[in-house]
C-alpha positions in Angstrom: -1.6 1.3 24.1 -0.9 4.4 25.8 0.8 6.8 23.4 -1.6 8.8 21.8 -0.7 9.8 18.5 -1.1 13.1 16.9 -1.4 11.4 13.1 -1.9 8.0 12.1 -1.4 6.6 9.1 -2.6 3.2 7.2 -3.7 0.6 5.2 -7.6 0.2 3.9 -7.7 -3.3 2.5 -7.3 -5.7 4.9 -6.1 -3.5 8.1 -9.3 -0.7 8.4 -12.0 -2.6 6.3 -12.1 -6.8 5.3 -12.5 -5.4 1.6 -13.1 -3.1 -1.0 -17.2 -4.3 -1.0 -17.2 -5.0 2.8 -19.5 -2.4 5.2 -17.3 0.9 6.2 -19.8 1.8 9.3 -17.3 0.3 12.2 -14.3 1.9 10.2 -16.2 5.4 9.9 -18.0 5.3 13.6 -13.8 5.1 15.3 -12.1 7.7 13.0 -15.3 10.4 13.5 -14.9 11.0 17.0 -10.9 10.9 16.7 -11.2 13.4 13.2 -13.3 15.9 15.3 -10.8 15.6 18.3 -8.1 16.9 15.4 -6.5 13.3 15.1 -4.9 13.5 11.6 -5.8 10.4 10.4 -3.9 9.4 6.4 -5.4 6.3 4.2 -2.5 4.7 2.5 -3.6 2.2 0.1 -2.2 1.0 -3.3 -5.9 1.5 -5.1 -7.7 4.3 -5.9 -10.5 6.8 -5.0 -13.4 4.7 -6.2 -12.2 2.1 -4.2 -11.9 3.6 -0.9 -15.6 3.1 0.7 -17.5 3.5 -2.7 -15.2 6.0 -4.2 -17.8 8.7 -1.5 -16.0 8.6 1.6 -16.7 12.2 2.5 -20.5 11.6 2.6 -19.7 10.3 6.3 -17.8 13.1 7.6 -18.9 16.8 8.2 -16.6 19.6 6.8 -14.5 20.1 10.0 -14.0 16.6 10.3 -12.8 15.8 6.7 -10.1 18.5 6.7 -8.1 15.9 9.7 -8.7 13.2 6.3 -6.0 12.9 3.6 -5.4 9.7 1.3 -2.4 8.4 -0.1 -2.9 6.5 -2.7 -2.2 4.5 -6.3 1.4 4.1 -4.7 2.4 8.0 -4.8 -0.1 8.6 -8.1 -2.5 11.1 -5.9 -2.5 12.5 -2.6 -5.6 14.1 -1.3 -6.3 16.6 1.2 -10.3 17.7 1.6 -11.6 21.7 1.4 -14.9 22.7 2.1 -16.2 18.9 2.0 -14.7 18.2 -1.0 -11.3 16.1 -1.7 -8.8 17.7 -4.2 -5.3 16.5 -5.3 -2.5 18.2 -3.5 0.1 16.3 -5.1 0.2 14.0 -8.0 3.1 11.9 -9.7 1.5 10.4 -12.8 3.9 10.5 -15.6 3.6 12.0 -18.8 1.7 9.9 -21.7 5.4 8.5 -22.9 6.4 7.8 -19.4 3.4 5.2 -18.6 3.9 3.8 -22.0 7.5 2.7 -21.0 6.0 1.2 -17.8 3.8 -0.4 -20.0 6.2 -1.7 -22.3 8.3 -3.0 -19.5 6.0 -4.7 -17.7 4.6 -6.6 -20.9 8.5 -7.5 -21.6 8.3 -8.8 -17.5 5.5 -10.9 -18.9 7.0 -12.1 -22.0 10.1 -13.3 -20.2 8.8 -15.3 -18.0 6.8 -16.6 -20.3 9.3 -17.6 -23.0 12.4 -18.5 -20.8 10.3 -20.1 -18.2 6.6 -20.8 -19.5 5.6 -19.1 -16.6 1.9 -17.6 -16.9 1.1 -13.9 -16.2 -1.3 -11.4 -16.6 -0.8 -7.9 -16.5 -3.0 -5.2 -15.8 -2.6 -2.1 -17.5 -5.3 0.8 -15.9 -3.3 2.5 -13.3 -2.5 5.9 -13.9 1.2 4.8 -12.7 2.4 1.3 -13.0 1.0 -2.0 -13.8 0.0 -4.9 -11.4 1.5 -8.4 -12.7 -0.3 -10.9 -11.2 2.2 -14.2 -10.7 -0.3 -16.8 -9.8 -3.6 -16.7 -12.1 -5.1 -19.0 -10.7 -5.4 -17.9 -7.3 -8.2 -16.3 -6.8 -9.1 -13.7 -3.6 -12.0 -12.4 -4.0 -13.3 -9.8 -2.8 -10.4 -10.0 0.5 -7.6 -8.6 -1.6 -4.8 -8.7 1.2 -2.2 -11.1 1.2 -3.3 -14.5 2.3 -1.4 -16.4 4.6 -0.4 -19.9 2.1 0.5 -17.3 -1.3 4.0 -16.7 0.1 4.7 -20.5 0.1 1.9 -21.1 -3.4 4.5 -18.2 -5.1 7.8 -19.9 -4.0 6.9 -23.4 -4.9 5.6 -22.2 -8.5 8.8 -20.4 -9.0 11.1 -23.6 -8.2 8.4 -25.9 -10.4 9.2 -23.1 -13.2 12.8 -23.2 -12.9 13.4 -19.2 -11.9 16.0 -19.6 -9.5 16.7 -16.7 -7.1 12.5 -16.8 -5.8 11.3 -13.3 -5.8 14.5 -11.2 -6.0 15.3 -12.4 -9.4 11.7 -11.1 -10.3 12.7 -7.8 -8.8 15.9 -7.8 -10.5 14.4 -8.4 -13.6 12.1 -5.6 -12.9 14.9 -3.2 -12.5 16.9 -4.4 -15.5 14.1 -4.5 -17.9 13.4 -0.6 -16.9 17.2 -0.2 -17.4 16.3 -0.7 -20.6 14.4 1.8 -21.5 16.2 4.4 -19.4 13.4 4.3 -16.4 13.9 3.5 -12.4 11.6 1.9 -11.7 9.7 0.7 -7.9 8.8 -2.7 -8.1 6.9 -4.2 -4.7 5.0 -7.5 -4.3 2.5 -8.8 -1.9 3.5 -12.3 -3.2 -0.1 -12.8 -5.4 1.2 -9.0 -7.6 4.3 -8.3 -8.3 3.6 -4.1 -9.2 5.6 -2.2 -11.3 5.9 1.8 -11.5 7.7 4.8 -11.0 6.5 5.5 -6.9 5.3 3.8 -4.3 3.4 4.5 -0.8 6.7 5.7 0.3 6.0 8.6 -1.8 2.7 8.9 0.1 3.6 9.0 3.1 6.5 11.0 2.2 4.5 13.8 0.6 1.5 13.7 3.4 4.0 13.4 6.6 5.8 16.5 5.1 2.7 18.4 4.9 1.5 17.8 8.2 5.3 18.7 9.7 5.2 21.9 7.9 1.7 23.1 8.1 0.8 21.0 12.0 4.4 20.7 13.4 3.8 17.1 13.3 6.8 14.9 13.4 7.5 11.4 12.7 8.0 10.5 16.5 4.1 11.7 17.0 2.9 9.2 14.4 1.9 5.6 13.8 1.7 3.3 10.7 -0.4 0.4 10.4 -1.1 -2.1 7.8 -1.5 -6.1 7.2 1.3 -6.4 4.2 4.5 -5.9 6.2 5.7 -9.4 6.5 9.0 -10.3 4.4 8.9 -12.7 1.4 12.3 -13.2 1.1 15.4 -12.2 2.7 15.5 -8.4 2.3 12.0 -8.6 0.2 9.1 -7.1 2.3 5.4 -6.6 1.7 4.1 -3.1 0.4 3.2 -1.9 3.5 6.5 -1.6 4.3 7.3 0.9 1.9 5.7 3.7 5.0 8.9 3.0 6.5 11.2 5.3 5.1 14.2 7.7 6.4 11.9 10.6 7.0 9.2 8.3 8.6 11.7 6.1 10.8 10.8 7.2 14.1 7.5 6.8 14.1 5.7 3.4 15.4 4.8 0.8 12.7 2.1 -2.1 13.6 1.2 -5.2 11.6 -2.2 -6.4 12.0 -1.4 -9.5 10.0 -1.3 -13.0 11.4 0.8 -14.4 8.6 4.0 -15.7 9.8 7.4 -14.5 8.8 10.2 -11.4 9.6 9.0 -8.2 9.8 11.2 -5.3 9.1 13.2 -4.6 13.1 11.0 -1.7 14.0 7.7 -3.1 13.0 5.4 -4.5 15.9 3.2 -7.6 15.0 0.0 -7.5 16.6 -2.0 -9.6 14.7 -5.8 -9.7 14.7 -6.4 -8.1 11.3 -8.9 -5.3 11.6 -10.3 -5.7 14.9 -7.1 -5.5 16.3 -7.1 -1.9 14.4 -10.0 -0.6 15.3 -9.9 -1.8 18.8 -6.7 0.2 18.4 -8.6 3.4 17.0 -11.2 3.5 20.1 -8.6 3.0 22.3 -7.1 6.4 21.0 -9.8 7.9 21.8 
């Protein structure tokens, strides 16, 4: 790849690191020299601080170095920027204490829906500061690699035809979107097929909030930026993994890159690579 970019956004799980517990030292030993060259280089993940290389990831930069870092992440919840060493909140979009108790409440009537119209088992989890993860197949287990795997798409459509919930996935989003009708909220549901997430942003926010930053503070525009992550891949017509969210009207003409070998559609401008994270880094060194 030729084009060198002047900012390059993207995933952690999955597309820069295997997983949350896996070894950062090839991840950190690419971005370094690229950081010090002024690359901009923008974390985009769904999780939060503690989860990106320990919850320490400045320990492996210098100073100069960490202020070409942000993070995106806790889809839109916090966006960081680093000062002096030190990371600090730009921007945040955490609702107010009555505003995560509606997601709350709407994503436990999610649950109880399925559950009573279809017997169909969730759990929810309630900690993030902005929505709630519903995870639609229990028993499916990922350990510590939490990125899509390549069967759940066709493990989540078979379970929802054995249930009865006709529609697959975009009746789940409906639902989504009615039950926050309900109590007056819009909300932005996503799923990776495994989590169907519920909340009030998404990483479109991130990138949203961190590509404007860098346009009006670097000159930066979408056309000198790429986008990488491993969740791009559609799961229905129309329905495409969270990673897709970093495509958005302000971020359209920049280049977008699935390291993912799962089969399936892609949104048009996305490039399928494959080769998980090698394929990234190798990507990273190659920018160099």
């Amino acid at each position: 790849m030729k084009k060198r970019y002047k900012a390059i956004f993207f995933d952690w799980d999955g597309t820069a690191v295997m997983s949350r517990k896996a070894p950062v030292d090839d991840a950190v030993a690419v971005m370094k020299p690229l950081l010090e060259k002024g690359v901009k280089l923008i974390i985009v993940s769904g999780t939060t601080y503690e989860n990106i290389a320990g919850g320490s990831i400045e320990k492996y930069f210098t100073g100069e170095q960490l202020s070409n870092l942000y993070l995106g992440l806790g889809r839109g919840a916090h966006n960081y920027a680093f000062k002096n060493g030190i990371p600090y909140i730009f921007k945040d979009l955490i609702p107010d204490a009555e505003g995560l108790e509606k997601v709350h409440r709407i994503c436990f009537d999610i649950h109880m829906e399925l559950k009573n119209r279809y017997n169909f088992d969730t759990d929810v989890i309630f900690s993030r500061p902005n929505y709630c993860k519903i995870d639609l197949m229990v028993n499916n287990l990922r350990g510590d690699n939490l990125f899509m795997q390549e069967n759940e798409l066709d493990m989540l459509k078979e379970s929802l035809a054995v249930h009865g919930i006709e529609g697959g996935l975009q009746s789940l989003i409906d639902l989504s979107i009615e039950m926050g009708n309900r109590y007056g909220m819009k909300v932005a549901p996503t799923c990776d097929a495994k989590y169907l997430e519920v909340g009030l942003s998404s990483k479109s926010d991130n990138v949203n909030l961190i590509s404007e930053l860098l346009q009006t503070t670097y000159g930066i525009k979408a056309e000198e930026c790429s986008f990488w992550g491993d969740e791009y891949v559609g799961i229905e017509e129309g329905i495409f993994g969270s990673d897709s969210f970093m495509l958005t009207e302000q971020t359209r003409n920049g280049d977008f890159f699935d390291v993912s070998n799962v089969p399936g559609k892609r949104p048009d401008s996305v490039i399928q690579l494959g080769g998980g994270v090698n394929s990234f880094l190798d990507f990273l060194r190659k920018q160099m």
